[in-house]
PyMOL Python script that loads the backbone (N, CA, C, O; Angstrom):
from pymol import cmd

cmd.read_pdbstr("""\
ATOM      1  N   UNK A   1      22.688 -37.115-110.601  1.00  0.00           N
ATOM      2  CA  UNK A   1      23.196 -38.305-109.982  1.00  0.00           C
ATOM      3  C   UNK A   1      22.057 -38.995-109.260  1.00  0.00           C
ATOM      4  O   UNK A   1      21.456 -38.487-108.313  1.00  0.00           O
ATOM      5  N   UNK A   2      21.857 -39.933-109.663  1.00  0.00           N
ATOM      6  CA  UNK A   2      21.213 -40.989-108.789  1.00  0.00           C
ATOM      7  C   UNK A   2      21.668 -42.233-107.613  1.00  0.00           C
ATOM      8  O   UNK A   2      22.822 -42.654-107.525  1.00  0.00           O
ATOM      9  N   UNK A   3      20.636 -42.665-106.837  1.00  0.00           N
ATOM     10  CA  UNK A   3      21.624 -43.380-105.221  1.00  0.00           C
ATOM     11  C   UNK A   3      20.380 -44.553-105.233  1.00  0.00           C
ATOM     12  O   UNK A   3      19.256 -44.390-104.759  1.00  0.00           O
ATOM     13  N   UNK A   4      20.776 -45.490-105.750  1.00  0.00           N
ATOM     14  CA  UNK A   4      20.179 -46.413-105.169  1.00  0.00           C
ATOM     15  C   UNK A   4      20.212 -47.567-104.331  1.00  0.00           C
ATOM     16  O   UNK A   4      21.292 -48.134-104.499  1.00  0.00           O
ATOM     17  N   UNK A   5      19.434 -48.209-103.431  1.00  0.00           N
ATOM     18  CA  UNK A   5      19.951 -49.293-102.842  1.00  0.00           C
ATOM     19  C   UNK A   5      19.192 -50.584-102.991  1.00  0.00           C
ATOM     20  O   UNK A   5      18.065 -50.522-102.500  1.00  0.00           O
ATOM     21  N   UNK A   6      19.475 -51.611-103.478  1.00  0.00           N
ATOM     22  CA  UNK A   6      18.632 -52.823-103.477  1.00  0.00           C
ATOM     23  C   UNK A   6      19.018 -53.939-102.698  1.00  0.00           C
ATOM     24  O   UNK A   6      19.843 -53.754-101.803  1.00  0.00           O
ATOM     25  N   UNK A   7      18.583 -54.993-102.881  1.00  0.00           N
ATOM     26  CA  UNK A   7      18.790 -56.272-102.027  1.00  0.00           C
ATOM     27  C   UNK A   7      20.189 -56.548-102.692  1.00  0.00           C
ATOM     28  O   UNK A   7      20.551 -57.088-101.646  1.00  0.00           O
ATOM     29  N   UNK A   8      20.997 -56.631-103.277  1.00  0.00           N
ATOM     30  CA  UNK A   8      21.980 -57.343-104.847  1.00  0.00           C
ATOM     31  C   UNK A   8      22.874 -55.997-105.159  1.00  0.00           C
ATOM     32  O   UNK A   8      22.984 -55.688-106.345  1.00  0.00           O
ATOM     33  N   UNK A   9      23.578 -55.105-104.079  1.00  0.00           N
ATOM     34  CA  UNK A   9      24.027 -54.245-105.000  1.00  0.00           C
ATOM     35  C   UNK A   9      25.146 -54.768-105.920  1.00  0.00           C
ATOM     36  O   UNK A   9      25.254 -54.544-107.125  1.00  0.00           O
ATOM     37  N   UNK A  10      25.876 -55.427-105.223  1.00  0.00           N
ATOM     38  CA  UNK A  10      27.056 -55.705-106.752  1.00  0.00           C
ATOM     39  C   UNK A  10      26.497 -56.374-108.024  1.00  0.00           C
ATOM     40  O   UNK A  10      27.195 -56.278-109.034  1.00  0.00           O
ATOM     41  N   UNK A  11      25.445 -56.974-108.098  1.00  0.00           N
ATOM     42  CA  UNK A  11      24.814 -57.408-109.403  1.00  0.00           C
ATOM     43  C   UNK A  11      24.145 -56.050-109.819  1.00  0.00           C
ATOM     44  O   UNK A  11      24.250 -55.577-110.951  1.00  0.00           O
ATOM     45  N   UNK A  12      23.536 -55.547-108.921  1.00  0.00           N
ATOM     46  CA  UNK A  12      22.846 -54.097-109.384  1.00  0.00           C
ATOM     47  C   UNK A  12      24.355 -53.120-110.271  1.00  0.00           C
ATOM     48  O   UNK A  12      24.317 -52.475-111.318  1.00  0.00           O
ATOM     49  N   UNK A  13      25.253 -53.316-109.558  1.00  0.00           N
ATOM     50  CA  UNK A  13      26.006 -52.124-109.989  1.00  0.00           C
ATOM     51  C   UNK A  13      26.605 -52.886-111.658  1.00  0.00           C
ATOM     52  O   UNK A  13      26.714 -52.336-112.753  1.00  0.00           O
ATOM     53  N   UNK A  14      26.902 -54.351-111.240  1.00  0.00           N
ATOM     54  CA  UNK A  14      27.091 -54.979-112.835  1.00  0.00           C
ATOM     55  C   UNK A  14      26.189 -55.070-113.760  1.00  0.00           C
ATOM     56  O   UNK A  14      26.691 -55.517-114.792  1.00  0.00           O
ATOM     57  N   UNK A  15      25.378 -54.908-113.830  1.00  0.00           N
ATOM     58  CA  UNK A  15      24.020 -54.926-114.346  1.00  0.00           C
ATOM     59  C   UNK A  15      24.122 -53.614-115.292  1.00  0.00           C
ATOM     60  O   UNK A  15      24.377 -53.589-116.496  1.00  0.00           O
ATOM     61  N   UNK A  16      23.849 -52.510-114.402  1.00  0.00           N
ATOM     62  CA  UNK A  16      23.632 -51.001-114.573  1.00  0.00           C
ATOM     63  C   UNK A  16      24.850 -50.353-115.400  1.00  0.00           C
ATOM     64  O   UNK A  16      24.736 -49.698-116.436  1.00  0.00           O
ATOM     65  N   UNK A  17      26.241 -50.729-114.613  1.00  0.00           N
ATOM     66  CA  UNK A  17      27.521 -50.168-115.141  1.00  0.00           C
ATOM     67  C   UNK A  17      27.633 -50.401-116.683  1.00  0.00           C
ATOM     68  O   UNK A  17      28.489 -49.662-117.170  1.00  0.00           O
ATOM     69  N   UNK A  18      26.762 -51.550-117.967  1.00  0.00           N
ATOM     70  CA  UNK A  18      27.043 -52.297-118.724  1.00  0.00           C
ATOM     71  C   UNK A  18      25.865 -50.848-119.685  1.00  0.00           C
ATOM     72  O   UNK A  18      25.979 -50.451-120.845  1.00  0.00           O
ATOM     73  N   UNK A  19      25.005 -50.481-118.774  1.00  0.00           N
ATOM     74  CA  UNK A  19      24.157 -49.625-119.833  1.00  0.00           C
ATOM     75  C   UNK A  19      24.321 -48.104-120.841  1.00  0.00           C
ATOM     76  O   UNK A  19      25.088 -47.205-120.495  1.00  0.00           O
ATOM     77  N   UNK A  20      23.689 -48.046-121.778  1.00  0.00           N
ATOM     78  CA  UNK A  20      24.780 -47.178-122.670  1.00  0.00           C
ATOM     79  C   UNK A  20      24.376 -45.351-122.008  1.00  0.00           C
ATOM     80  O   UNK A  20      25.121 -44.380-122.135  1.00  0.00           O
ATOM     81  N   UNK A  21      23.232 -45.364-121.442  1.00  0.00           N
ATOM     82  CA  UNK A  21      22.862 -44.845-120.594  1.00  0.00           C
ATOM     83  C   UNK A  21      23.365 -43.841-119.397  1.00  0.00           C
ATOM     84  O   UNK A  21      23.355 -42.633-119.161  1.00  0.00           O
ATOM     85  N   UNK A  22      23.865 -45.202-118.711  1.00  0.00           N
ATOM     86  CA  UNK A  22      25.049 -44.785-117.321  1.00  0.00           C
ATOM     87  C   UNK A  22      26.308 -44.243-118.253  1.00  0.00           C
ATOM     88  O   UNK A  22      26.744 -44.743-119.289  1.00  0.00           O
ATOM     89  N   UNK A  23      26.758 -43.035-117.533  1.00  0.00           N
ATOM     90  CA  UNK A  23      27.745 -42.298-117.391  1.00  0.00           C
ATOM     91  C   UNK A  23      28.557 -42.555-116.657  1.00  0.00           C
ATOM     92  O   UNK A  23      29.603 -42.495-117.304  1.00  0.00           O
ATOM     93  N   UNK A  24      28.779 -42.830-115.619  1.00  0.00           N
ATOM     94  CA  UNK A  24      29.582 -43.689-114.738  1.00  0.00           C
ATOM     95  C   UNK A  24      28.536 -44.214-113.321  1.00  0.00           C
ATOM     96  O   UNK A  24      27.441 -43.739-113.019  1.00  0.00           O
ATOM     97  N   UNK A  25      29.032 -44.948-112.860  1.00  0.00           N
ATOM     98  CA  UNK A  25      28.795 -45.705-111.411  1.00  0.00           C
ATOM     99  C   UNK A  25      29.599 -45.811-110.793  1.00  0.00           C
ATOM    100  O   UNK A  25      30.742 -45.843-111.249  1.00  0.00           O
ATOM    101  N   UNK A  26      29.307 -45.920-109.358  1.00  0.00           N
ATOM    102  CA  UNK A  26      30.054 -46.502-108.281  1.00  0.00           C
ATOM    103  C   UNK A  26      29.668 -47.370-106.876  1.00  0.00           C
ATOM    104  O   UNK A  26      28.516 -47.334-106.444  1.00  0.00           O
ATOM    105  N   UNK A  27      30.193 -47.758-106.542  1.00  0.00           N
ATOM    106  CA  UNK A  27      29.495 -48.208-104.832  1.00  0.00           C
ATOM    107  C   UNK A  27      30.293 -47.790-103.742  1.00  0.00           C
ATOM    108  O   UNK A  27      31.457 -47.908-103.357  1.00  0.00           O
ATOM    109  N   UNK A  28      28.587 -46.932-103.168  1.00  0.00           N
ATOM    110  CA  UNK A  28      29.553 -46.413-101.530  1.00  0.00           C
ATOM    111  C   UNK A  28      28.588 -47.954-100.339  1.00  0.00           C
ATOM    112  O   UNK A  28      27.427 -48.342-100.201  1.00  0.00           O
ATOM    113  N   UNK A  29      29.526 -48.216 -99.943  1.00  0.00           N
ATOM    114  CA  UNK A  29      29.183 -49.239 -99.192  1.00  0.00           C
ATOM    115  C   UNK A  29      28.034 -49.995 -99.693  1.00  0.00           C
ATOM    116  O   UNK A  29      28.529 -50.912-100.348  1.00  0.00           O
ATOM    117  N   UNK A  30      26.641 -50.101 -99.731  1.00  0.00           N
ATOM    118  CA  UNK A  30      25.758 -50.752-100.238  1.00  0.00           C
ATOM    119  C   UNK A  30      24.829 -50.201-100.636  1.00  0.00           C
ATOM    120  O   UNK A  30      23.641 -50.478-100.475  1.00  0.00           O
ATOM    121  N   UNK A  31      25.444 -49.132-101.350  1.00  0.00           N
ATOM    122  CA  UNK A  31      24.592 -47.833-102.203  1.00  0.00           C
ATOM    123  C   UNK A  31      25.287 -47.582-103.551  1.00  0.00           C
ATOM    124  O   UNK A  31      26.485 -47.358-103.722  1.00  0.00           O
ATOM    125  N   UNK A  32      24.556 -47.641-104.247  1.00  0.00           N
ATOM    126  CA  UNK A  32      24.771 -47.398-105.772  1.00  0.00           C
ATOM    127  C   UNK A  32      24.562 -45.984-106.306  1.00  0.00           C
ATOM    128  O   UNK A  32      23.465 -45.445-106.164  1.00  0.00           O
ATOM    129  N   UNK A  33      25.755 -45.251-107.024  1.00  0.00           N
ATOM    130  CA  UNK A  33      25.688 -44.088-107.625  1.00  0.00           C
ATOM    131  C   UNK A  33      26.253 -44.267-108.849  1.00  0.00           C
ATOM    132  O   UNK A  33      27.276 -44.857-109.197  1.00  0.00           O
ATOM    133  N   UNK A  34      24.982 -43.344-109.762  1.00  0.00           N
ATOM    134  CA  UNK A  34      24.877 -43.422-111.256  1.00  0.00           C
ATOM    135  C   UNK A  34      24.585 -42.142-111.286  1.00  0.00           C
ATOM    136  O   UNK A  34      23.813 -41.385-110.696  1.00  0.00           O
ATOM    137  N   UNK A  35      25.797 -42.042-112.541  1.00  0.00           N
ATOM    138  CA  UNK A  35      25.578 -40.327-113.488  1.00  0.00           C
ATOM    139  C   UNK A  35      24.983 -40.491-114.503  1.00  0.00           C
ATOM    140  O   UNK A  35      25.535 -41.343-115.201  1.00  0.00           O
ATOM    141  N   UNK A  36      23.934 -39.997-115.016  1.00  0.00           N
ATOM    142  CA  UNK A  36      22.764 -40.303-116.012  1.00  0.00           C
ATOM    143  C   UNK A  36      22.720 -38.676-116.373  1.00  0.00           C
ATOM    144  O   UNK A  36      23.118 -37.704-115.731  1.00  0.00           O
ATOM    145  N   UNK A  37      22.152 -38.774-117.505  1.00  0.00           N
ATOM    146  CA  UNK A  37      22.073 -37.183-118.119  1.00  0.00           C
ATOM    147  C   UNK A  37      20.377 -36.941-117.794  1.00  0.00           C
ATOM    148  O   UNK A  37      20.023 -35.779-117.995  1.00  0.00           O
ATOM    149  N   UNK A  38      19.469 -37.727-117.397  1.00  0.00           N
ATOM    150  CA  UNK A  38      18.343 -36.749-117.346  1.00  0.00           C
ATOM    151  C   UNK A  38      17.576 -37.923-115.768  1.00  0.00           C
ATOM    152  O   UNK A  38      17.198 -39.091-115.860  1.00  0.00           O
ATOM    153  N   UNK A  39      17.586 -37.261-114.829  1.00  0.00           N
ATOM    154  CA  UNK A  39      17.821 -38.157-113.319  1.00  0.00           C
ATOM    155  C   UNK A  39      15.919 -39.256-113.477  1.00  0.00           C
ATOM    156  O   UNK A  39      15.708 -40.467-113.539  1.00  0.00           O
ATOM    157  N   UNK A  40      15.208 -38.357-113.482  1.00  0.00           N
ATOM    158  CA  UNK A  40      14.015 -39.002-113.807  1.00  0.00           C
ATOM    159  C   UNK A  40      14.082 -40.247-114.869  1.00  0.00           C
ATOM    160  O   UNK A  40      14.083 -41.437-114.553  1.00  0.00           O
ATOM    161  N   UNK A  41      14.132 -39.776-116.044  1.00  0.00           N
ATOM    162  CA  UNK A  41      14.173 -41.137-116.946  1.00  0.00           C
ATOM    163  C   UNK A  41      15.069 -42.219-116.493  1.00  0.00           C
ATOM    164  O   UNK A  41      14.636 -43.371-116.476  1.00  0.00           O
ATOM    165  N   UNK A  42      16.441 -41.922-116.075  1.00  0.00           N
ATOM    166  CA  UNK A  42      17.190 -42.710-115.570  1.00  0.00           C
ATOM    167  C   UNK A  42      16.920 -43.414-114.590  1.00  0.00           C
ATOM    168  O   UNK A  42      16.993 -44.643-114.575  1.00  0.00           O
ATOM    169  N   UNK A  43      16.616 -42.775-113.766  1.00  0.00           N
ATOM    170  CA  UNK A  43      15.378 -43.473-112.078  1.00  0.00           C
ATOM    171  C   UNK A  43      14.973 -44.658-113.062  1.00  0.00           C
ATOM    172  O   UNK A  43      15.316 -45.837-113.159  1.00  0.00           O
ATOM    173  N   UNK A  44      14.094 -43.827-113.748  1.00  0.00           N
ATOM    174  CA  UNK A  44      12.427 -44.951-113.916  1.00  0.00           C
ATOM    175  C   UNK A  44      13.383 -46.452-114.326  1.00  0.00           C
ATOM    176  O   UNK A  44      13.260 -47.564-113.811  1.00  0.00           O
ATOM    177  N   UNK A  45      14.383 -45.999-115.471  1.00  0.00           N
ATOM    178  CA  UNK A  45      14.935 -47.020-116.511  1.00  0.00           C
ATOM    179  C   UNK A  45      15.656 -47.895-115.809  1.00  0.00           C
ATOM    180  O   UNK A  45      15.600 -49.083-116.128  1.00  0.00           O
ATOM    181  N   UNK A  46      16.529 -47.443-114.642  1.00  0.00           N
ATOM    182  CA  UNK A  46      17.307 -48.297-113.888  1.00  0.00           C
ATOM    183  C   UNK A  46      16.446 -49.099-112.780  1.00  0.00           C
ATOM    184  O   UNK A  46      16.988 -50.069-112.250  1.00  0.00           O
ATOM    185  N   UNK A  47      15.043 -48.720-112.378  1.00  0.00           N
ATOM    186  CA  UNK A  47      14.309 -49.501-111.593  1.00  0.00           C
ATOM    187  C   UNK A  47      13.640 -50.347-112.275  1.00  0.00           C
ATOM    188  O   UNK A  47      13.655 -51.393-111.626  1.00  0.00           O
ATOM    189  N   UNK A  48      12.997 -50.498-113.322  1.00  0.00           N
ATOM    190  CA  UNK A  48      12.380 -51.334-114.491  1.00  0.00           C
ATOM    191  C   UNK A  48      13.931 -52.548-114.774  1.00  0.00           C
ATOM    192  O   UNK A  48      13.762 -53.724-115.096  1.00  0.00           O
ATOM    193  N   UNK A  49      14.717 -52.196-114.657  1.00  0.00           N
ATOM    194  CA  UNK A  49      16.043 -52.992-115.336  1.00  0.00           C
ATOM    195  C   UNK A  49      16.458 -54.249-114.023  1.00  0.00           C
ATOM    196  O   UNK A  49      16.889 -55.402-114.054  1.00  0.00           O
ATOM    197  N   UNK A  50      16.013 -53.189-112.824  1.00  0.00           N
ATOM    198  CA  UNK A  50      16.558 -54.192-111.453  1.00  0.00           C
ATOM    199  C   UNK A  50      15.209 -54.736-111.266  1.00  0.00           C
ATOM    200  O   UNK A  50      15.412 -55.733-110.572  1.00  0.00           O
ATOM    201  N   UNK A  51      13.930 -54.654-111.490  1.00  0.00           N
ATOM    202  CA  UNK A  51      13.081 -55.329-110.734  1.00  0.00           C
ATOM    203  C   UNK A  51      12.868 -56.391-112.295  1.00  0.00           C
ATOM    204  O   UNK A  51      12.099 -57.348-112.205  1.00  0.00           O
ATOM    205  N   UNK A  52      13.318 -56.227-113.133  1.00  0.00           N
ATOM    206  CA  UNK A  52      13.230 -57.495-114.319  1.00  0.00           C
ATOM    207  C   UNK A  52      14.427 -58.410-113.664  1.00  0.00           C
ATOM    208  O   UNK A  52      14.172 -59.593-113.439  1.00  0.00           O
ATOM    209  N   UNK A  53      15.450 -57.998-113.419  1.00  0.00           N
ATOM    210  CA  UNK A  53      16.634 -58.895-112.841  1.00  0.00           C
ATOM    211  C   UNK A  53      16.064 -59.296-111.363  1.00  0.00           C
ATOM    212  O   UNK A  53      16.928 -59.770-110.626  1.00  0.00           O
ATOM    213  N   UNK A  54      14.805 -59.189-110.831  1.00  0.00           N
ATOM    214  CA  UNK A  54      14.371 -59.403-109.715  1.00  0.00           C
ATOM    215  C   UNK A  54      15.221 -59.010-108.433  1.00  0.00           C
ATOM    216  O   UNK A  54      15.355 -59.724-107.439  1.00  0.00           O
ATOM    217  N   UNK A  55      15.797 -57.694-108.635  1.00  0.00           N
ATOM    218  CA  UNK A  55      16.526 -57.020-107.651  1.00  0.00           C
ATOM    219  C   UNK A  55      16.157 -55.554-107.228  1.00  0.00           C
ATOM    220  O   UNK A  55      16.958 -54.648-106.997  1.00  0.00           O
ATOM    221  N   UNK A  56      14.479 -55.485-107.162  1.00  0.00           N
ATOM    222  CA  UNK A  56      14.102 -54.002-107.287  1.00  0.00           C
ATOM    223  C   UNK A  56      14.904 -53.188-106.307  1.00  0.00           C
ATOM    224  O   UNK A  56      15.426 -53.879-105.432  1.00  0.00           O
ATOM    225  N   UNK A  57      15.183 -51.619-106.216  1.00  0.00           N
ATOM    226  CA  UNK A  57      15.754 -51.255-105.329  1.00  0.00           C
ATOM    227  C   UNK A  57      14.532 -50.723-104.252  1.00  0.00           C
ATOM    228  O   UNK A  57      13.394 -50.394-104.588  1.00  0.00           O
ATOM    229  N   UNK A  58      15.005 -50.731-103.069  1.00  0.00           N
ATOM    230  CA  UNK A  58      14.139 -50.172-102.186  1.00  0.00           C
ATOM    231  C   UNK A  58      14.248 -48.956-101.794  1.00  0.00           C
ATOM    232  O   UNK A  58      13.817 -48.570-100.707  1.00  0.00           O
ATOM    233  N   UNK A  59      14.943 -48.086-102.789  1.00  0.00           N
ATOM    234  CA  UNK A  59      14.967 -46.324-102.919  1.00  0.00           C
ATOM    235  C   UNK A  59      15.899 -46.440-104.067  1.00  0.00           C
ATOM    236  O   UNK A  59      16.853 -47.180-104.304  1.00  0.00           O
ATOM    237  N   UNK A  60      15.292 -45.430-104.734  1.00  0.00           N
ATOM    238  CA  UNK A  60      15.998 -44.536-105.951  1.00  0.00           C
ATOM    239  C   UNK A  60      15.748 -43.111-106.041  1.00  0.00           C
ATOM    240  O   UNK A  60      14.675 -42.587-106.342  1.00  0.00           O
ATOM    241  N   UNK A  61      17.074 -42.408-105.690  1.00  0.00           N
ATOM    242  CA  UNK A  61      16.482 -40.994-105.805  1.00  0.00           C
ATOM    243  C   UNK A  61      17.471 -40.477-106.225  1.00  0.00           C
ATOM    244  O   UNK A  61      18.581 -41.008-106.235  1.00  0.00           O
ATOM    245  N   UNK A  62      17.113 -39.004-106.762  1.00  0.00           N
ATOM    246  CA  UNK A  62      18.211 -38.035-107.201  1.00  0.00           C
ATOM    247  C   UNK A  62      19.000 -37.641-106.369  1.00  0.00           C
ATOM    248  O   UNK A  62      18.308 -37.470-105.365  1.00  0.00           O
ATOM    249  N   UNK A  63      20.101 -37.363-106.116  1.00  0.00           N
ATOM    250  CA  UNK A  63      20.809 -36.518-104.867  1.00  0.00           C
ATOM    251  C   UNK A  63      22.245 -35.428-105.130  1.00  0.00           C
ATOM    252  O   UNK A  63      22.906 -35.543-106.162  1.00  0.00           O
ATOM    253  N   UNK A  64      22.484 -34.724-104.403  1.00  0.00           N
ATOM    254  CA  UNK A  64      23.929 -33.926-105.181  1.00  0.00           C
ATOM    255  C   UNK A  64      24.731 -34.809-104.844  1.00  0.00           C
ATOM    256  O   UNK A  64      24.674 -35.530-103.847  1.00  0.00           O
ATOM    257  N   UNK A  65      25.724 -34.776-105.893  1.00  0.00           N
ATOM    258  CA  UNK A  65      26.899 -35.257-105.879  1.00  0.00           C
ATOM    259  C   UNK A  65      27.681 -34.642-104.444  1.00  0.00           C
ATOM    260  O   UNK A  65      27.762 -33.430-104.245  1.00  0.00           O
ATOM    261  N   UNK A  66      28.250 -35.692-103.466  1.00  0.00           N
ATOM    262  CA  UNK A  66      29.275 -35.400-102.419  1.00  0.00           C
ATOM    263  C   UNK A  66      30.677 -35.366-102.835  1.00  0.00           C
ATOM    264  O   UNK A  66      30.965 -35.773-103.960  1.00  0.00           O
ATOM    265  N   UNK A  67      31.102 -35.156-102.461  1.00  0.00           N
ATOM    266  CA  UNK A  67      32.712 -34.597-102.143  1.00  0.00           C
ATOM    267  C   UNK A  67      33.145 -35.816-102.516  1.00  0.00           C
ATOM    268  O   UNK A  67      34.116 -35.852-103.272  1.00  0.00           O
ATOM    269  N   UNK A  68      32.787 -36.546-102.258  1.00  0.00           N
ATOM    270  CA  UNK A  68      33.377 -37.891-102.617  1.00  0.00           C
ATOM    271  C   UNK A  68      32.990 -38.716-104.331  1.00  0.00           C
ATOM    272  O   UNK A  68      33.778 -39.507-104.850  1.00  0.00           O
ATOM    273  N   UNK A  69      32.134 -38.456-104.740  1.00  0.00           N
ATOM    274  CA  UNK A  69      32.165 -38.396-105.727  1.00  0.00           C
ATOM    275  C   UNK A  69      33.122 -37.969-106.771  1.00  0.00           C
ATOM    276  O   UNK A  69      33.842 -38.653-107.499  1.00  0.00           O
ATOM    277  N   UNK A  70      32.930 -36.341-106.660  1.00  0.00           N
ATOM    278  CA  UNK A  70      33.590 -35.559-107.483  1.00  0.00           C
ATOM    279  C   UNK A  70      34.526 -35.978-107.371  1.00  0.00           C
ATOM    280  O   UNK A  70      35.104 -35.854-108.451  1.00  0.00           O
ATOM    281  N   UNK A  71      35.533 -36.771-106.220  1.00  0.00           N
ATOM    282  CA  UNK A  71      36.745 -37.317-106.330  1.00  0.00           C
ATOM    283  C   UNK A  71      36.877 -38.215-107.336  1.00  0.00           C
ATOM    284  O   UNK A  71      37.596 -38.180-108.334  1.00  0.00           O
ATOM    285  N   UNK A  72      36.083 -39.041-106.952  1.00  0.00           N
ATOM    286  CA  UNK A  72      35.953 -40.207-107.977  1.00  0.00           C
ATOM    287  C   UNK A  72      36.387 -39.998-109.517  1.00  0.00           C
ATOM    288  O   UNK A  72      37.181 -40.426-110.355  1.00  0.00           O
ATOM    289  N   UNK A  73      35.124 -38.858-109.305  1.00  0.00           N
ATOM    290  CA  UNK A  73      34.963 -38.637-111.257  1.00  0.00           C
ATOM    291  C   UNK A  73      36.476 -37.996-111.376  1.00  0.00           C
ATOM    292  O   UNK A  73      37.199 -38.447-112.265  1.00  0.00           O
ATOM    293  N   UNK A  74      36.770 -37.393-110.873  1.00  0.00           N
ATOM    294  CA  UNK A  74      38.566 -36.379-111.225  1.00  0.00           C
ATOM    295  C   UNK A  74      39.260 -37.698-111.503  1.00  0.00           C
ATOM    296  O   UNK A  74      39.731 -37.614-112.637  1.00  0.00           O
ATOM    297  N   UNK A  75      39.529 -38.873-110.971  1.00  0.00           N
ATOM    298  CA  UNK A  75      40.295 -39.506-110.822  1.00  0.00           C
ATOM    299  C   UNK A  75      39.789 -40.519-111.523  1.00  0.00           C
ATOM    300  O   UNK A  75      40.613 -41.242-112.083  1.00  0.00           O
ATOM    301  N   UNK A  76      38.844 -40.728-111.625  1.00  0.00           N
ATOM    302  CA  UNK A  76      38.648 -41.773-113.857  1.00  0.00           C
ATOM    303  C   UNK A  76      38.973 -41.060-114.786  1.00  0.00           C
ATOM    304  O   UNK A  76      39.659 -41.550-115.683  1.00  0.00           O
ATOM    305  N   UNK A  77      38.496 -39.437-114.849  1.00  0.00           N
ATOM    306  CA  UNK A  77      38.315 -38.693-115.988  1.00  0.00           C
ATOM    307  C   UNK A  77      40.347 -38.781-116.084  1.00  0.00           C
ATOM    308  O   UNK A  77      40.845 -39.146-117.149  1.00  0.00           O
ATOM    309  N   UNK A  78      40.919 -38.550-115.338  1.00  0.00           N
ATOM    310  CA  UNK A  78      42.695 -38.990-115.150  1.00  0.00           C
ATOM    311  C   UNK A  78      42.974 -39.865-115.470  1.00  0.00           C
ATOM    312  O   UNK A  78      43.997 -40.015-116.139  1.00  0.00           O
ATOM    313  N   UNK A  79      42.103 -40.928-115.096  1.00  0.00           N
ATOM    314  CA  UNK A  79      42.672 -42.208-115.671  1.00  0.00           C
ATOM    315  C   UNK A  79      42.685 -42.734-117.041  1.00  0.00           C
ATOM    316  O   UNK A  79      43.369 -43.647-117.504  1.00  0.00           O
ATOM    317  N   UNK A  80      41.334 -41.595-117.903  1.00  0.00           N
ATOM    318  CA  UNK A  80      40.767 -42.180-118.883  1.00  0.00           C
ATOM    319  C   UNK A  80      42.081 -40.846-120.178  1.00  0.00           C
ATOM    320  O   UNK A  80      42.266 -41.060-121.376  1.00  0.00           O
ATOM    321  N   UNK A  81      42.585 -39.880-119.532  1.00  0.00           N
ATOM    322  CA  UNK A  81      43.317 -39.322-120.354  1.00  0.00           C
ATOM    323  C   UNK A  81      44.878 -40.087-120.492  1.00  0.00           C
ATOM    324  O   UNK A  81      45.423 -40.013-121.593  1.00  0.00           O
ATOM    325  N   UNK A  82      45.534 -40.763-119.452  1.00  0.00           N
ATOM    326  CA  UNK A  82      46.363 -41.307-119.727  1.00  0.00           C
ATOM    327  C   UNK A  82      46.473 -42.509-120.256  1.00  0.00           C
ATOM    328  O   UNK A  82      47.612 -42.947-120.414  1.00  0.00           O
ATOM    329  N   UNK A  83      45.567 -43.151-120.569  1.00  0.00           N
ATOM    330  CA  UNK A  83      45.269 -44.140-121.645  1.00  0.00           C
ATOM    331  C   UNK A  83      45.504 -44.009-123.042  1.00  0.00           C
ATOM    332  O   UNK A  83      45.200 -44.923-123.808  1.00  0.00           O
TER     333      UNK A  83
END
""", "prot")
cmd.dss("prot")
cmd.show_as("cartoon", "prot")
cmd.util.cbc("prot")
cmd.orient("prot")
């Protein structure tokens, strides 16, 4: 999981959410979290993507998933079976 924060997060998170890449996203207040399968490449790829959209972030890092997350994901991965 990656946490980033830039100047633009809701364009950051529309931006990012659209890539085939991202696994899911979310926004905790004005922080961006992305599930990516390999955290490095994903870093690099999602900072190259925001500083072309001229929205570099001013941290990108790996971090564990919180409690709050894992909620998250339970409750798409639910949403995405009753569909």
């Amino acid at each position: 999981m990656l946490e980033l924060v830039c100047p633009r997060p809701l364009d950051a998170l529309e931006l990012l959410g659209g890539q085939s890449w991202v696994r899911e996203h979310s926004l905790f207040g004005t922080r961006i979290h992305l599930v990516v399968d390999a955290a490095e490449a994903g870093r690099d790829r999602a900072v190259e993507l925001l500083a072309e959209a001229d929205n570099r972030p001013t941290s990108a890092e790996a971090i564990v998933p919180s409690l709050e997350d894992v909620f998250i994901h339970q409750l798409t991965a639910a949403s995405r079976e009753t569909r």
